[in-house]
Biopython code that builds the backbone (N, CA, C, O; Angstrom):
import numpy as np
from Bio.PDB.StructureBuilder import StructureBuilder

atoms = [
    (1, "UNK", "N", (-15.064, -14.642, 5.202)),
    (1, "UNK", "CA", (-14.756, -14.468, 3.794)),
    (1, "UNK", "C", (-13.446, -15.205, 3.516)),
    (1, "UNK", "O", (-12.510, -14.992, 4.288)),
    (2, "UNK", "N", (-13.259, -16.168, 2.351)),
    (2, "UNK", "CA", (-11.906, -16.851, 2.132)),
    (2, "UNK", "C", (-11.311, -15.984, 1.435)),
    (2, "UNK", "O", (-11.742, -14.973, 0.880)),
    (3, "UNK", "N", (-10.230, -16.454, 1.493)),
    (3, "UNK", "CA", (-8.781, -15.478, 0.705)),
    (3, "UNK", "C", (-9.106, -15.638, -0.465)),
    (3, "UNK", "O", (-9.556, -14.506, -0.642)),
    (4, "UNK", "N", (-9.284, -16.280, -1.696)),
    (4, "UNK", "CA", (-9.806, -16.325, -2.760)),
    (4, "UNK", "C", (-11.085, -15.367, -2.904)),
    (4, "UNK", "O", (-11.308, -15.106, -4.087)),
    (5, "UNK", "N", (-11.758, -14.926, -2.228)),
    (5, "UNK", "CA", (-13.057, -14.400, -2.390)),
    (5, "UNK", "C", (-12.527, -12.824, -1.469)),
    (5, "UNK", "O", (-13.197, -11.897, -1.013)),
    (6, "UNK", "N", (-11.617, -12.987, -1.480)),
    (6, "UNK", "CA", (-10.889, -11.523, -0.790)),
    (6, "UNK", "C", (-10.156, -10.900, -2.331)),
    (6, "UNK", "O", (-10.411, -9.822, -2.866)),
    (7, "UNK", "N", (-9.392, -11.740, -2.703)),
    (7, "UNK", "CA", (-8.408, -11.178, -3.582)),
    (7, "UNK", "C", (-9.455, -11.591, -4.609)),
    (7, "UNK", "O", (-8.583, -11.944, -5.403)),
    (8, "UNK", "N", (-10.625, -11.857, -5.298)),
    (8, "UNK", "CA", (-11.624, -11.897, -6.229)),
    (8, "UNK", "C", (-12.134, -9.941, -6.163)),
    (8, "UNK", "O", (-12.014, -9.081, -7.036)),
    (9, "UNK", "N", (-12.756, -9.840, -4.601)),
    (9, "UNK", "CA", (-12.992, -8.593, -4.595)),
    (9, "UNK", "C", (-11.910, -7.382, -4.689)),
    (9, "UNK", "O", (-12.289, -6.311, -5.164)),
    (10, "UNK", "N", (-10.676, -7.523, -4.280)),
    (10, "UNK", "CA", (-9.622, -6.190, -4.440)),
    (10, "UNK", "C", (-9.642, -6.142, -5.947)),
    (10, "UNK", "O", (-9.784, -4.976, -6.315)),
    (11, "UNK", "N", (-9.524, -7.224, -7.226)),
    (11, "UNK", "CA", (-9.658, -7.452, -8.135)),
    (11, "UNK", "C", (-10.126, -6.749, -8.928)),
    (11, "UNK", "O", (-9.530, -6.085, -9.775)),
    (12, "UNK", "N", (-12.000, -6.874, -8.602)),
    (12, "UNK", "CA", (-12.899, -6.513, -9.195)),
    (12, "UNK", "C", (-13.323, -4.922, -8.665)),
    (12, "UNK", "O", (-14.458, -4.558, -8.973)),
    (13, "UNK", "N", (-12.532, -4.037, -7.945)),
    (13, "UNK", "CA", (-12.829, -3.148, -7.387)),
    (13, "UNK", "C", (-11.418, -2.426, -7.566)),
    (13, "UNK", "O", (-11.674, -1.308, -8.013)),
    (14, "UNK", "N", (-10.248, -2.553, -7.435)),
    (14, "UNK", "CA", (-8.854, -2.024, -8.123)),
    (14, "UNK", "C", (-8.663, -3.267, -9.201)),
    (14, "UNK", "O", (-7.434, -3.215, -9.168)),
    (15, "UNK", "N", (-8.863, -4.079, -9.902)),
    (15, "UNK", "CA", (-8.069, -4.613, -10.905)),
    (15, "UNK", "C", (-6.748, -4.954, -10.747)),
    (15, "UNK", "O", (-5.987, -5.063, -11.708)),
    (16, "UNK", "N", (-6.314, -5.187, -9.243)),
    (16, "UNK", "CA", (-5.140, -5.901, -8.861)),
    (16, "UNK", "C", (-5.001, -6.895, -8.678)),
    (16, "UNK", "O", (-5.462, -7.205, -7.580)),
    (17, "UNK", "N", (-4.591, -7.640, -9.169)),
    (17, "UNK", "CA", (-3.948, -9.338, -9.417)),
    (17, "UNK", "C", (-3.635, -9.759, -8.221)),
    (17, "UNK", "O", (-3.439, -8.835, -7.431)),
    (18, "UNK", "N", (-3.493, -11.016, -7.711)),
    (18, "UNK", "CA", (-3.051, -12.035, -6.425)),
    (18, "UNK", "C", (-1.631, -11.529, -6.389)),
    (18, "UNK", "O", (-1.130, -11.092, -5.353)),
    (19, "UNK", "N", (-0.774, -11.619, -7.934)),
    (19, "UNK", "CA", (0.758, -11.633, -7.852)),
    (19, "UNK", "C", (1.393, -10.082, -7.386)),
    (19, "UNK", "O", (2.402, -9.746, -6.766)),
    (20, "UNK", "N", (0.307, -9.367, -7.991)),
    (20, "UNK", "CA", (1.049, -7.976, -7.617)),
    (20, "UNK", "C", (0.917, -7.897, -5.731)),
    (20, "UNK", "O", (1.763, -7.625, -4.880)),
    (21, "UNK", "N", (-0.274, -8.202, -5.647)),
    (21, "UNK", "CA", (-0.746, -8.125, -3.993)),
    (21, "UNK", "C", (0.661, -8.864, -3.039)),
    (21, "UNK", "O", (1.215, -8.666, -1.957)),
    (22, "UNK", "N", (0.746, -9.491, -3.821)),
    (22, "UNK", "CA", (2.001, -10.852, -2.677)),
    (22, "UNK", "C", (3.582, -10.120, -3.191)),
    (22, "UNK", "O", (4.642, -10.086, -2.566)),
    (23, "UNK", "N", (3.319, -9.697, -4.260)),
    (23, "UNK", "CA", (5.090, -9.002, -4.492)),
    (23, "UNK", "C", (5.340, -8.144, -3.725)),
    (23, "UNK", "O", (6.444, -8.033, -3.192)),
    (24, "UNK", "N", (3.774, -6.906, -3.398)),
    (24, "UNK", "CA", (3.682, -5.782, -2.803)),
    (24, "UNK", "C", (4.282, -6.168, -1.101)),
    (24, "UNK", "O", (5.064, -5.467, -0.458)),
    (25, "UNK", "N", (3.648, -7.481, -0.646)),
    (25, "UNK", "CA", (3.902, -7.525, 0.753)),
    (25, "UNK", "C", (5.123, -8.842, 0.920)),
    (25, "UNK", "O", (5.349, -9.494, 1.939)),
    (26, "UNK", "N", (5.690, -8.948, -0.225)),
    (26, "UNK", "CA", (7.126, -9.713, 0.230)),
    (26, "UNK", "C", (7.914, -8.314, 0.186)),
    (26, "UNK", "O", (8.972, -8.124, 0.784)),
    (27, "UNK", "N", (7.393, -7.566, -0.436)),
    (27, "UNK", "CA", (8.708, -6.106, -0.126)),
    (27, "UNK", "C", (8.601, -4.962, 0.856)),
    (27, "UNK", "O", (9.208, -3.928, 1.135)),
    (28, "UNK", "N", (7.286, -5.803, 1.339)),
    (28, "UNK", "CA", (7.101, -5.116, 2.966)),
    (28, "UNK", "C", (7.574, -6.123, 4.004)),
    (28, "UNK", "O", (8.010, -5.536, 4.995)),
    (29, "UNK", "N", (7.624, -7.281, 4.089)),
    (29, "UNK", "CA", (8.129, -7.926, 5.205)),
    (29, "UNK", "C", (9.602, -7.215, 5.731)),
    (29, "UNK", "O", (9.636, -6.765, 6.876)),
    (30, "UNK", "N", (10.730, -7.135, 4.917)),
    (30, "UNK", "CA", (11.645, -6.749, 6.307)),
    (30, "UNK", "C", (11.708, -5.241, 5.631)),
    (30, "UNK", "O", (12.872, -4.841, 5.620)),
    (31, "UNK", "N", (10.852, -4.375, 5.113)),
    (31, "UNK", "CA", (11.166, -2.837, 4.698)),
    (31, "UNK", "C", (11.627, -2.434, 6.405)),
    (31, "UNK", "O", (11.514, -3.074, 7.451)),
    (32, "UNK", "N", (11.952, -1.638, 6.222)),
    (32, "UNK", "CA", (12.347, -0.350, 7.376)),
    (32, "UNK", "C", (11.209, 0.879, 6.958)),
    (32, "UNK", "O", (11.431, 1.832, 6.211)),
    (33, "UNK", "N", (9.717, 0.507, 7.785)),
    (33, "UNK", "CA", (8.962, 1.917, 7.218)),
    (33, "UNK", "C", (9.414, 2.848, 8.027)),
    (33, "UNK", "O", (8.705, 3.850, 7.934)),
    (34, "UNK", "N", (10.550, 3.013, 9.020)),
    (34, "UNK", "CA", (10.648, 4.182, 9.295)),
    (34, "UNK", "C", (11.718, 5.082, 8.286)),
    (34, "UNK", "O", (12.318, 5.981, 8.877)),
    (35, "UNK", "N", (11.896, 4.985, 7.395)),
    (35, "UNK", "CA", (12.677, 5.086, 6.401)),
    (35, "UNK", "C", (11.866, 5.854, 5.114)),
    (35, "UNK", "O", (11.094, 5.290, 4.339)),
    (36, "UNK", "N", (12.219, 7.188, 5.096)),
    (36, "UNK", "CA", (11.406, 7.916, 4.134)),
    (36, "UNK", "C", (11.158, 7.810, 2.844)),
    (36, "UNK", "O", (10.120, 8.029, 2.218)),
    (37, "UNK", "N", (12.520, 7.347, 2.393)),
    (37, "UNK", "CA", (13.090, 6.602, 1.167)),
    (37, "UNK", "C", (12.103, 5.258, 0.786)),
    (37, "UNK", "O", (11.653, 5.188, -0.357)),
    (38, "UNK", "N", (11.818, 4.308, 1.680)),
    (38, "UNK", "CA", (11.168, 3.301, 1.463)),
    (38, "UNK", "C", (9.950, 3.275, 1.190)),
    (38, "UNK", "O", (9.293, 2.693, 0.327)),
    (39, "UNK", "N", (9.633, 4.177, 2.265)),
    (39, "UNK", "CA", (7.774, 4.491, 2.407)),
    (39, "UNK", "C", (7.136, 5.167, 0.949)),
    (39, "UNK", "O", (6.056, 5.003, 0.382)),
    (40, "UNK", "N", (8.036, 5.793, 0.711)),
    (40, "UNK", "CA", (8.159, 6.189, -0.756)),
    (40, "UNK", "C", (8.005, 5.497, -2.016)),
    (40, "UNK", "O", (6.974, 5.547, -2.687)),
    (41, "UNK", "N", (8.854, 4.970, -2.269)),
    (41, "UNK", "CA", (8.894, 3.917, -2.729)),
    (41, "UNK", "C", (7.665, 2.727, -2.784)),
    (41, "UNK", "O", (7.318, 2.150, -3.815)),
    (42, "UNK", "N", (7.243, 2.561, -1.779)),
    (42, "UNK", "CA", (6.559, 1.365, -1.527)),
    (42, "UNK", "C", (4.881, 2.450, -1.772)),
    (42, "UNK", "O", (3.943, 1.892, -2.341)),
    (43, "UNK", "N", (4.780, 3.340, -1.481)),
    (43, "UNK", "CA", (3.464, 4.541, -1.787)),
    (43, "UNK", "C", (2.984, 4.280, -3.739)),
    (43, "UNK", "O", (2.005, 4.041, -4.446)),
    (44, "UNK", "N", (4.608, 4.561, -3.841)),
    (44, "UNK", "CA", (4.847, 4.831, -5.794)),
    (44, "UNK", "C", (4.254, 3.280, -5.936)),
    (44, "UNK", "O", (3.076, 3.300, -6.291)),
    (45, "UNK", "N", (4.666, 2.256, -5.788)),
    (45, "UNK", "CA", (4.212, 0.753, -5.999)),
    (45, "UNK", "C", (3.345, 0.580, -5.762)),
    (45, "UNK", "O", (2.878, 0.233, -6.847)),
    (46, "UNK", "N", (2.164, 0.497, -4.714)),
    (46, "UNK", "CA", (1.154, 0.105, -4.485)),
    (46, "UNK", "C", (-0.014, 1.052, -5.595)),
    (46, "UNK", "O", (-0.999, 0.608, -6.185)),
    (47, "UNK", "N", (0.582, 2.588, -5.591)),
    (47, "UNK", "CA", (-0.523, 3.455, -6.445)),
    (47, "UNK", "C", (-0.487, 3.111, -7.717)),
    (47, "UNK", "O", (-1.466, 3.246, -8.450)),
    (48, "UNK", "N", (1.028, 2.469, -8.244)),
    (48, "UNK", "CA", (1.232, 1.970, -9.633)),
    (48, "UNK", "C", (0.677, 0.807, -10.142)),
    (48, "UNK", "O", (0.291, 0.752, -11.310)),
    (49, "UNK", "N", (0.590, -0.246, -9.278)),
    (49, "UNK", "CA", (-0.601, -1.563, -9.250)),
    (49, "UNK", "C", (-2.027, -1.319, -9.235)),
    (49, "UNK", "O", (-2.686, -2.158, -9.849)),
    (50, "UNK", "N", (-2.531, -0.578, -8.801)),
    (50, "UNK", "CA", (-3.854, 0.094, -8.814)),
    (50, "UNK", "C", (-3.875, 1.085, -9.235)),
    (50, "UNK", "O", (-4.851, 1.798, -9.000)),
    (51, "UNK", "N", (-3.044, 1.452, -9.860)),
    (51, "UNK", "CA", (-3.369, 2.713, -11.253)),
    (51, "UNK", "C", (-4.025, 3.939, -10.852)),
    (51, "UNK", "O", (-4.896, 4.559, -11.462)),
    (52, "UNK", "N", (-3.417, 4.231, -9.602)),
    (52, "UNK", "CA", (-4.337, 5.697, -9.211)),
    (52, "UNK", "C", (-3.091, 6.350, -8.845)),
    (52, "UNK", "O", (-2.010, 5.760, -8.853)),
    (53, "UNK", "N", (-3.286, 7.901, -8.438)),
    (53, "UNK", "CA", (-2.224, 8.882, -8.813)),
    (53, "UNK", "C", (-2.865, 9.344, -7.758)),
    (53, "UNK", "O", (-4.026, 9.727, -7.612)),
    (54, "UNK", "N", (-1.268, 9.194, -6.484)),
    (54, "UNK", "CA", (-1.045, 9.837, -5.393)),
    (54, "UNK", "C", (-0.280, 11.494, -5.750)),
    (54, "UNK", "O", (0.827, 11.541, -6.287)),
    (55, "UNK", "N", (-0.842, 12.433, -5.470)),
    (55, "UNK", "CA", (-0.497, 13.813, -5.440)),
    (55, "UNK", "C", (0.679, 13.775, -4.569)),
    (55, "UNK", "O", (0.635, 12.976, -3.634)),
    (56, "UNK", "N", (1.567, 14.392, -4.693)),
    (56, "UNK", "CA", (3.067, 14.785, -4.081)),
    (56, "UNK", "C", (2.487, 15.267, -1.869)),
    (56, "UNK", "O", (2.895, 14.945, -0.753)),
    (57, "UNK", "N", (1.685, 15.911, -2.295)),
    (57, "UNK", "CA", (0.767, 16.767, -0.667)),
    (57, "UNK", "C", (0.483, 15.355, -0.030)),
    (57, "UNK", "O", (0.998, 15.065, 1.049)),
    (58, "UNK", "N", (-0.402, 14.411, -0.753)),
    (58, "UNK", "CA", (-0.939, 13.340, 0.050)),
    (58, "UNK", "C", (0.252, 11.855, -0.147)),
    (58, "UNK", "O", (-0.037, 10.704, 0.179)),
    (59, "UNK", "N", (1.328, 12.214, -0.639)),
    (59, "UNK", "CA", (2.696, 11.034, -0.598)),
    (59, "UNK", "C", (2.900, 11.739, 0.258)),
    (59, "UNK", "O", (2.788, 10.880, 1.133)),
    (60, "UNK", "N", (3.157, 12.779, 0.896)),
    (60, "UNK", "CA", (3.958, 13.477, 2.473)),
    (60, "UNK", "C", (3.768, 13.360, 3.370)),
    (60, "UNK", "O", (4.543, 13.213, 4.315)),
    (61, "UNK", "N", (2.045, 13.409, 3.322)),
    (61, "UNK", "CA", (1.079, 13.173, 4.339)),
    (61, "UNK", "C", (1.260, 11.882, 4.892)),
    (61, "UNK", "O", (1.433, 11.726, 6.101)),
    (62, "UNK", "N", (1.225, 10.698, 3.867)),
    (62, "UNK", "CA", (1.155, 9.246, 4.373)),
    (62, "UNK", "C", (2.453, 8.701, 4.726)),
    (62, "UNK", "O", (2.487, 7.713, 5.459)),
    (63, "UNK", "N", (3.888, 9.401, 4.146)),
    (63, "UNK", "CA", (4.959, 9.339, 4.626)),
    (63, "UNK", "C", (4.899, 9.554, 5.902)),
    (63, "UNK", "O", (5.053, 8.604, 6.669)),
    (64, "UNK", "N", (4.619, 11.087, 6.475)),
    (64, "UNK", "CA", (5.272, 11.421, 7.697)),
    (64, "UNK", "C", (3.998, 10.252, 8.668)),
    (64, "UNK", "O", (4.410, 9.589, 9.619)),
    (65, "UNK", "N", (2.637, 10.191, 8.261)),
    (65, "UNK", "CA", (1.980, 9.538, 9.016)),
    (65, "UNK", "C", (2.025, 7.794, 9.628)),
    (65, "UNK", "O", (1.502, 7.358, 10.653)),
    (66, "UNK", "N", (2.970, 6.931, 8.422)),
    (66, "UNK", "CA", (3.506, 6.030, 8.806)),
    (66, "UNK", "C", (4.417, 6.100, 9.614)),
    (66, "UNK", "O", (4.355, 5.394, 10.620)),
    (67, "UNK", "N", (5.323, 6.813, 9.445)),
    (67, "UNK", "CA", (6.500, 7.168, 10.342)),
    (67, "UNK", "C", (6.238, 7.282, 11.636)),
    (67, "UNK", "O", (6.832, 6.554, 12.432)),
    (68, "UNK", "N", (5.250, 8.269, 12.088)),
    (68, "UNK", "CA", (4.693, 8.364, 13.276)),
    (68, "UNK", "C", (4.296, 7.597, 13.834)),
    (68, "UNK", "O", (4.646, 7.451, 15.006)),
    (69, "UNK", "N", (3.310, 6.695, 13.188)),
    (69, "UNK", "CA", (2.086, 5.778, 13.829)),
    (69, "UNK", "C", (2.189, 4.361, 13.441)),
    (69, "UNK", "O", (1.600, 3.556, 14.163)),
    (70, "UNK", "N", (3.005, 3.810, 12.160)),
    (70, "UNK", "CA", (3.449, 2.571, 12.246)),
    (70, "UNK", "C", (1.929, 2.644, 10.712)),
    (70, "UNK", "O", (1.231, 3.615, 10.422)),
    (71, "UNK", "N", (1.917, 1.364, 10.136)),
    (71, "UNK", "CA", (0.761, 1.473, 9.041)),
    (71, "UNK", "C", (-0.205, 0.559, 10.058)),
    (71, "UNK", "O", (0.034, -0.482, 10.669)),
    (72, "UNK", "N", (-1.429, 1.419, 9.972)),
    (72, "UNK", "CA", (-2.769, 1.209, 10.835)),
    (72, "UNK", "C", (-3.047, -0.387, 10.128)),
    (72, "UNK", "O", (-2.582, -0.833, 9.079)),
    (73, "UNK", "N", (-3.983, -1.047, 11.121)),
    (73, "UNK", "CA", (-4.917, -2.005, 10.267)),
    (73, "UNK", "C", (-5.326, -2.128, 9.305)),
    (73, "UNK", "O", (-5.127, -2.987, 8.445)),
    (74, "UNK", "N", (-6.112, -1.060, 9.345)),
    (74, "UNK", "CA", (-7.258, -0.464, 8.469)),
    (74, "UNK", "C", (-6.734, 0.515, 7.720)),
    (74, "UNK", "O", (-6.703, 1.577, 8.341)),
    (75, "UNK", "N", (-6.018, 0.622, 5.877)),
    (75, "UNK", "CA", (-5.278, 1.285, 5.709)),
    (75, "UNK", "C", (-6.079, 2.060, 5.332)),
    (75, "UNK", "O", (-5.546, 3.146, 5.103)),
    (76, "UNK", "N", (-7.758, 2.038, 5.034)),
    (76, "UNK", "CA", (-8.391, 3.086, 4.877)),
    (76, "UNK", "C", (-8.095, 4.777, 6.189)),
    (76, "UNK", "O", (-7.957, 5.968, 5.912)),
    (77, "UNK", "N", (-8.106, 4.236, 7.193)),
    (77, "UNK", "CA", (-7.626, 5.093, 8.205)),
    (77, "UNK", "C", (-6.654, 6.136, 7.653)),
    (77, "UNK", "O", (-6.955, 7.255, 8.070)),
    (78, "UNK", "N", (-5.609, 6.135, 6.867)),
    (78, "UNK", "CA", (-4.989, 6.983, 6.289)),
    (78, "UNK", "C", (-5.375, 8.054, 5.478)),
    (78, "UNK", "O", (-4.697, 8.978, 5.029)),
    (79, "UNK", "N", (-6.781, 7.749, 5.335)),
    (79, "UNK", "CA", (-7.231, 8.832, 4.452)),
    (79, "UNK", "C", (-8.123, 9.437, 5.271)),
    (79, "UNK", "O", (-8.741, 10.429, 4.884)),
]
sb = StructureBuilder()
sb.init_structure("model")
sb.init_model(0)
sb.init_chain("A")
sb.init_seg("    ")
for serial, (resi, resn, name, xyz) in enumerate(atoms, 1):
    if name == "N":
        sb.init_residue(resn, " ", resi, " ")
    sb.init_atom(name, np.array(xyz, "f"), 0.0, 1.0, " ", f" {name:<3s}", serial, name[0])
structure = sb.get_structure()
């Protein structure tokens, strides 16, 4: 699958743009996810680009679970 036909489908399935996708992961290259503050932060951003509403229980959950385990491949795995 090409990158164009990747970011066509995140698109058409969250309605997230190429630019938000690449802002999202220039402010992950040097984050500190072991950093609660950040992971935070970066949870609030990604749910705010895709317009879905992380509950306070499941921002804690994926906090303490990055922290632990580093962010999986497969970020479906988090759920």
């Amino acid at each position: 699958m090409g990158l164009n036909r990747i970011f066509d489908e995140i698109n058409s399935k969250a309605s997230v743009d190429k630019e938000s996708i690449f802002k999202i992961a220039d402010s992950i290259k040097n984050a500190n996810l072991k950093d609660e503050k950040v992971l935070r932060q970066l949870i609030r951003d990604v749910s705010k680009i895709a317009n879905k509403n992380v509950p306070k229980e499941l921002e804690d959950k994926l906090v303490e679970q990055i922290k632990q385990d580093g962010v999986p491949k497969n970020i479906g795995d988090l759920f």
